[in-house]
KEMIRO-436289 format. One line per field, with one value per residue (C-alpha): residue number from 1; x, y, z. Coordinates in steps of 0.02 Angstrom, whole numbers, plus 50000, padded with zeros to 5 digits. Layout:
N
num: NUM|...
px: X|...
py: Y|...
pz: Z|...
***
This chain:
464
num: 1|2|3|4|5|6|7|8|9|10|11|12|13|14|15|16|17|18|19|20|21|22|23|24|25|26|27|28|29|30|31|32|33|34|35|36|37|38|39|40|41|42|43|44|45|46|47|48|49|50|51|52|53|54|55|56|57|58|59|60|61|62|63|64|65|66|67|68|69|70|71|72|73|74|75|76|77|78|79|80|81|82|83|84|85|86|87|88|89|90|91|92|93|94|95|96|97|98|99|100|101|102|103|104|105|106|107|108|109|110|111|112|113|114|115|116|117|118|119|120|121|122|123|124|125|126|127|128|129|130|131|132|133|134|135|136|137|138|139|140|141|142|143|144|145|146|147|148|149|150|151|152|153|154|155|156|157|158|159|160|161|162|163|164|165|166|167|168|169|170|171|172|173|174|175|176|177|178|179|180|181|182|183|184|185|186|187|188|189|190|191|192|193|194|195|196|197|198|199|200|201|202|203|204|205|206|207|208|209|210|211|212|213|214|215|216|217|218|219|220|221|222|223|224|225|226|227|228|229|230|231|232|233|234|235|236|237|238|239|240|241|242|243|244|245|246|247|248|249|250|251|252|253|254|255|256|257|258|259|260|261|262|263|264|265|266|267|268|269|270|271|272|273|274|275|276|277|278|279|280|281|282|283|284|285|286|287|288|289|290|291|292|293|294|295|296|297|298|299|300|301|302|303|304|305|306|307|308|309|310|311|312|313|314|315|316|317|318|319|320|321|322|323|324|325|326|327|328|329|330|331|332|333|334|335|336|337|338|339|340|341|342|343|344|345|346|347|348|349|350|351|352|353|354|355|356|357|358|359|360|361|362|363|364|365|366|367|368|369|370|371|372|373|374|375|376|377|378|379|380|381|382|383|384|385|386|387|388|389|390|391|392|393|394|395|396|397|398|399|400|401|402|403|404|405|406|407|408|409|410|411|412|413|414|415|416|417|418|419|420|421|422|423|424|425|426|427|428|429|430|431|432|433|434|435|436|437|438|439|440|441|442|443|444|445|446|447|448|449|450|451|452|453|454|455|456|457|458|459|460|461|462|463|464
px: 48937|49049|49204|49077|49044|49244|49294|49151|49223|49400|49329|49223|49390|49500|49363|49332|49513|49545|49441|49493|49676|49614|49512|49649|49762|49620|49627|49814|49818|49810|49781|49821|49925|49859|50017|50026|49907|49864|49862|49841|49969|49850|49939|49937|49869|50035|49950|49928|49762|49842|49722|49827|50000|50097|50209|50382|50488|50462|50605|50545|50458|50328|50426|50533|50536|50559|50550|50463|50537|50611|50590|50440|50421|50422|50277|50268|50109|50076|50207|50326|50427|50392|50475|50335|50397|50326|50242|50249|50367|50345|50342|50267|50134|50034|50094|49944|50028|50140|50263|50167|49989|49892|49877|49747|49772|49674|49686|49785|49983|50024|49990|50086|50109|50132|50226|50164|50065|49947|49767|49682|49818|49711|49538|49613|49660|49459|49405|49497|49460|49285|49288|49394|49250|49120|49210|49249|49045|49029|49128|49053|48894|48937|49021|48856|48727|48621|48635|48504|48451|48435|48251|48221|48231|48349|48483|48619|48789|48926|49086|49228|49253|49395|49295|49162|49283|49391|49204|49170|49324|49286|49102|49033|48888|48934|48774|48828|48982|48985|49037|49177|49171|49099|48926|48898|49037|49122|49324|49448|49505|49321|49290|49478|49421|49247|49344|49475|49631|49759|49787|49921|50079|50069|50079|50000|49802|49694|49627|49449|49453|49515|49386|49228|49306|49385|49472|49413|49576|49585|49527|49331|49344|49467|49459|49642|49711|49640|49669|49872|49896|49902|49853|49890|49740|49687|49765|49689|49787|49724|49795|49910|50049|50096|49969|49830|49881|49901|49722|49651|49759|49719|49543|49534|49639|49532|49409|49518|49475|49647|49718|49895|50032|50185|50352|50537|50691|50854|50955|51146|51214|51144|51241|51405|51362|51333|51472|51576|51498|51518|51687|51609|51470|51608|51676|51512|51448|51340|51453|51332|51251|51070|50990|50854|50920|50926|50743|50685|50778|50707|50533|50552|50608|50434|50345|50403|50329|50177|50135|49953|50023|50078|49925|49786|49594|49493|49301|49214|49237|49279|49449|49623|49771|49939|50080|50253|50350|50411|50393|50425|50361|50502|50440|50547|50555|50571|50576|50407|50345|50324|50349|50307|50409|50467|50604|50568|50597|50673|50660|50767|50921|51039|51064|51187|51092|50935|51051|51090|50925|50862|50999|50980|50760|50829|50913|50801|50663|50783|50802|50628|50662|50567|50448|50298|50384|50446|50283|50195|50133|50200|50145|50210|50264|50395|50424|50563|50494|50656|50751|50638|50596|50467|50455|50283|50150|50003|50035|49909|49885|49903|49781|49765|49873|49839|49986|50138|50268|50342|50505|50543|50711|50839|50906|51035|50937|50993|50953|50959|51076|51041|51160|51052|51183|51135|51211|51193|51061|51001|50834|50706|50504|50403|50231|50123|49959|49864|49678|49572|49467|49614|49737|49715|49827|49911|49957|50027|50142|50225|50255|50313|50423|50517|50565|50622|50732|50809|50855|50913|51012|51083|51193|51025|51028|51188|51067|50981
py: 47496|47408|47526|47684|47639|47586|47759|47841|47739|47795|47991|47967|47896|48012|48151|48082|48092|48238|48324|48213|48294|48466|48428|48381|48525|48648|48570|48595|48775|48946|49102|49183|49150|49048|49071|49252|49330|49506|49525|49691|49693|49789|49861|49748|49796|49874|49860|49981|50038|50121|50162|50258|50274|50444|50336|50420|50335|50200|50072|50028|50085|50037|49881|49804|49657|49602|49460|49405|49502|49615|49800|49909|50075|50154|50217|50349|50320|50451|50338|50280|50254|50046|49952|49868|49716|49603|49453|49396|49356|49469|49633|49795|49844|49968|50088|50163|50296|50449|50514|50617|50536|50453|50243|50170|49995|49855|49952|49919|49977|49911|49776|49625|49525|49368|49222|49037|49094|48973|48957|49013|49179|49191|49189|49299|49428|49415|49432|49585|49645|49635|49700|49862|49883|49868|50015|50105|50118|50160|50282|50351|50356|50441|50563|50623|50573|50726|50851|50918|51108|51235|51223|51023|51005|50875|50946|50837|50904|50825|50805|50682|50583|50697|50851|50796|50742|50892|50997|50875|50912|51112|51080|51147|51134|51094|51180|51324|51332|51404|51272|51282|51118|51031|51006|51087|51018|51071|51059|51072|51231|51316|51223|51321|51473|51479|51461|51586|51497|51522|51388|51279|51320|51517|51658|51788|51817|51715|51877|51797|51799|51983|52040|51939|51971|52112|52085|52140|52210|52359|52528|52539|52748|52730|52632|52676|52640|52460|52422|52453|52343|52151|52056|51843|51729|51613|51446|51276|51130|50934|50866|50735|50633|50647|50787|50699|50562|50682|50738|50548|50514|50689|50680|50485|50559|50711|50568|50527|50620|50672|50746|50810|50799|50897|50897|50982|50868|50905|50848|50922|50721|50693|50798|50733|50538|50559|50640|50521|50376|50483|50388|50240|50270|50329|50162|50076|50176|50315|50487|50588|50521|50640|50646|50544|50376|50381|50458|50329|50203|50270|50267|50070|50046|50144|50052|49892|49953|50026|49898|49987|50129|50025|49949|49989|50005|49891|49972|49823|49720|49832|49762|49825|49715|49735|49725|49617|49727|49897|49967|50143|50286|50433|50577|50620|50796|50733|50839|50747|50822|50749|50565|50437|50245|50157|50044|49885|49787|49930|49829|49699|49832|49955|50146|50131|49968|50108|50261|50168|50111|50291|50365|50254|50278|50467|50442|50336|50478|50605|50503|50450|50264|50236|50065|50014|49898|50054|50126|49950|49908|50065|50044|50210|50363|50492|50683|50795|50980|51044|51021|51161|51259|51273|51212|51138|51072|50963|50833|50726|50529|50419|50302|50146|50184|50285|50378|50491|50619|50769|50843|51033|51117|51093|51244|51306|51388|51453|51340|51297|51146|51039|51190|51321|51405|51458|51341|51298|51157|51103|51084|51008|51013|50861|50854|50699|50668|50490|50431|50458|50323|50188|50294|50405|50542|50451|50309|50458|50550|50377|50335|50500|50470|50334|50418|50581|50459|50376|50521|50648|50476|50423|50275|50157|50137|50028|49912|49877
pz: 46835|46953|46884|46905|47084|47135|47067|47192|47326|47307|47307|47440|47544|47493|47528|47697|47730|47668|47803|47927|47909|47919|48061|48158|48062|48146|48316|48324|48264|48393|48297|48490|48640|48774|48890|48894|49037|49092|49265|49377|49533|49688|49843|49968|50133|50235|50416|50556|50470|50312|50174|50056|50020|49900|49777|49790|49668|49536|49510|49344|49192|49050|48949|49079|49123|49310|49431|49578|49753|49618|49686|49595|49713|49858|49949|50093|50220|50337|50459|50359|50189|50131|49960|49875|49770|49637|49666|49465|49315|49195|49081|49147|49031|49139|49276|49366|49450|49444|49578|49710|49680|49807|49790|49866|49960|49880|49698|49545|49569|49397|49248|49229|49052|49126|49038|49089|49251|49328|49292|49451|49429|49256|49368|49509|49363|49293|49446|49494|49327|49361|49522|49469|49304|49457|49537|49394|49353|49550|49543|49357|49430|49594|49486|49396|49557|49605|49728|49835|49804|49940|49884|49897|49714|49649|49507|49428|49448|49337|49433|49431|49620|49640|49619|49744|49859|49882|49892|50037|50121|50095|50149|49992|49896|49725|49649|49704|49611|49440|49312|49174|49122|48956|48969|49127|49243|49392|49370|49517|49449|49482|49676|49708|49616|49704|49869|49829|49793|49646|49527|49617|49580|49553|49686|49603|49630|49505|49388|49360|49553|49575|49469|49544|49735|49801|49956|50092|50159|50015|50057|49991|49982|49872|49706|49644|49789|49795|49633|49657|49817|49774|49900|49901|49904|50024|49992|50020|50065|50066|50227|50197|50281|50440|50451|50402|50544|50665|50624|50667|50797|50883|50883|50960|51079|51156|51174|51331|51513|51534|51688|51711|51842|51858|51941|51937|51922|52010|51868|51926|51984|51810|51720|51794|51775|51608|51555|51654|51536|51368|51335|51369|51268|51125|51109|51091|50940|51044|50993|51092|51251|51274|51454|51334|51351|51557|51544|51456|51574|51730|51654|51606|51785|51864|51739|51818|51989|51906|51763|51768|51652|51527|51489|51345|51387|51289|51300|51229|51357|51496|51540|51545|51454|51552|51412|51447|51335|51386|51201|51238|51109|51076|50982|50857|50728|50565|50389|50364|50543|50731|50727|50861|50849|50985|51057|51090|51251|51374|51523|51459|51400|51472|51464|51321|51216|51231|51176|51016|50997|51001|50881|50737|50759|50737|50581|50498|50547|50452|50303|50285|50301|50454|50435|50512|50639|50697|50746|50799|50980|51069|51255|51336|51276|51317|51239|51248|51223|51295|51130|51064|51216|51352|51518|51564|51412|51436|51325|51239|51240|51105|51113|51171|51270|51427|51500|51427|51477|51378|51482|51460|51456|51575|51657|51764|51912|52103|52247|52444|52480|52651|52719|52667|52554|52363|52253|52051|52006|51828|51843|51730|51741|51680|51628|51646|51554|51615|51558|51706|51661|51695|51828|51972|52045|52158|52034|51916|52052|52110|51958|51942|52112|52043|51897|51983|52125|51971|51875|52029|52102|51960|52029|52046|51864|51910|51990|51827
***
């Protein structure tokens, strides 16, 4: 008995250990990685109100692997070209874009596998992850919510966001247009073939659409002879860009009571100062000196003596803020369109520091490498129309701030000297727009005083 019950003993022990090791065995073992972390990169918010960016050129692909400040892409805003750069270690897993598409700030850019990252990067990557399945559902269910019937009835229309959005922009009443799609849905292709336009990238007539539509432009007495002239379809195009700026800035703008001033310039002493500085001007980098620079001079100068025109409005609180800085906005023609940046701190630099200033904004605007800097806390702004042609314009504000200029061309024109004789004179017209609500005519025109005295008597500028 006692043999029977030591032999139990030493099975029960060994049994008891037995588990014991493979409890601990267990605790050690992963069957999956607990370092390696998914994590979605967003675009960051790139400041001066900029919602969406085009993606222009990816610096990596699927598989790489990268570093933190390592480049990623480049992004065009409707202002300027920015480098967006990582903010993890890792591999790529997931890029969320192709060239050419729109990226929205605050969504994903790309996926990160990240090696060793921190825990609350774990939570931050849940989180997003949740919040970007919350959108994703938004968005699903926006894409199949109904649409109200000329009638009052209610009728669901299946369409993607994208869809609905681009009927938005084209005011159009998505019941209305006859669907293509699985199960009843509207596709892009039947919103631009409902509206008329070609599939993108042809320029021949969409033949569904010549059928259904004949335009109205062909002969109706005569069938053969409508049927042999082809005529192009309307296009649509999304406004985007600088475009689609111009569209915001524009409208905030004509919310301003403008009023205009004009004036003519004398600019002949002009002419000859500057071209006695060109060599100057040659050996400190400027190879071509514009009337732009002394413009832009002369306007610091009058802003000095009229601070009240470089100011913003601020409605809220029904106050004016005078700014220190004389940040001067130059509009520029860029391959992208009419630009507006600025050049910081013209009252404390001369004619040839603002020259050089002014030439390398202009290249930058050619090459598309302009930043946001460039376009921050303009306080004034200045337009040469003469470059183009014209001599007067009525020029609109850029809000906040509340005055600008836009000079026409300069020509060579016949007029009376103090002897009364007919001499040759290079004359240029300026056009002033000011907000009424800030500035009254007599501000404008001295203002406009100063600027004429330092441009027709160009040997003050030697005073500054």
């Amino acid at each position: 008995m006692a043999t029977h019950l030591l032999r139990n003993g030493a099975t029960f022990w060994l049994l008891r250990n037995c588990i014991s090791r493979q409890a601990t065995i267990n605790r050690c073992l992963h069957v999956t990685s607990t370092l390696d972390k998914n994590v979605s990169f967003h675009l960051s918010d790139i400041g001066e109100g900029i919602r969406e960016v085009t993606v222009k050129e990816w610096f990596v692909k699927v598989g790489d692997t990268v570093e933190q400040f390592d480049n990623l892409c480049e992004v065009q805003s409707d202002k300027a070209s920015v480098t967006i750069t990582s903010r993890y270690d890792g591999k790529i897993t997931k890029i969320h874009h192709k060239i050419d598409e729109i990226a929205l700030v605050g969504k994903p850019l790309v996926d990160f596998d990240v090696v060793d990252e921190e825990d609350d990067a774990d939570d931050s990557s849940s989180s997003s992850t949740s919040s970007d399945s919350s959108s994703s559902e938004t968005e699903k269910a926006k894409s199949d919510e109904p649409e109200l019937t000329p009638t009052g009835g209610r009728v669901i229309i299946p369409a993607t966001p994208s869809v609905r959005r681009l009927a938005k922009e084209n005011q159009l009443d998505l019941s209305k247009v006859p669907a293509t799609g699985k199960n009843g849905r509207v596709l892009k292709g039947d919103i631009l073939e409902y509206l008329g336009q070609v599939p993108p990238g042809t320029n021949v007539p969409h033949p569904t659409l010549a059928a259904k539509k004949p335009t109205a432009s062909a002969p109706a007495a005569s069938p053969a002879a409508a049927a042999s002239v082809s005529v192009p379809a309307d296009r649509v195009e999304v406004l985007k860009g600088v475009r689609k700026a111009m569209l915001k800035s524009m409208t905030e703008s004509l919310k301003i009571p403008h009023f205009a001033y004009s004036d003519e310039i004398d600019m002949t002493q002009l002419v000859e100062f500057r071209n006695q500085l060109q060599a100057e001007a040659n050996k400190n980098g400027v190879p071509k000196l514009t009337f732009m620079p002394f413009c832009i001079k002369a306007a610091s100068i009058a802003l000095s003596k009229y601070p009240v025109l470089n100011s913003s409005l601020d409605l809220t609180n029904e106050s004016l803020i005078y700014k220190g800085a004389h940040n001067i906005s130059v509009a520029i023609d860029t391959p992208q369109g009419l630009v507006v940046p600025n050049i910081k701190n013209c009252q404390a630099k001369n004619i040839i520091e603002i020259a050089k200033d002014l030439n390398a904004l202009v290249e930058r605007g050619r090459t598309g490498s302009l930043t946001p800097t460039d376009f921050a806390d303009g306080t004034f702004s200045l337009s040469n129309i003469g470059v183009i042609g014209g001599t007067y314009t009525h020029p609109c504000i850029m809000a906040p701030q509340v005055a600008i200029g836009a000079m026409g061309r300069t020509k060579k024109v016949p007029r009376f000297n103090d002897k009364d004789e007919v001499v040759k004179a290079y004359i240029m017209c300026v056009s002033w727009s000011a907000d009424h609500r800030v500035i009254d005519g007599v501000t404008m025109a001295s203002f406009s005083n100063v600027w004429k005295q330092y441009l027709e008597q160009p040997a003050l500028f030697l005073l500054h």
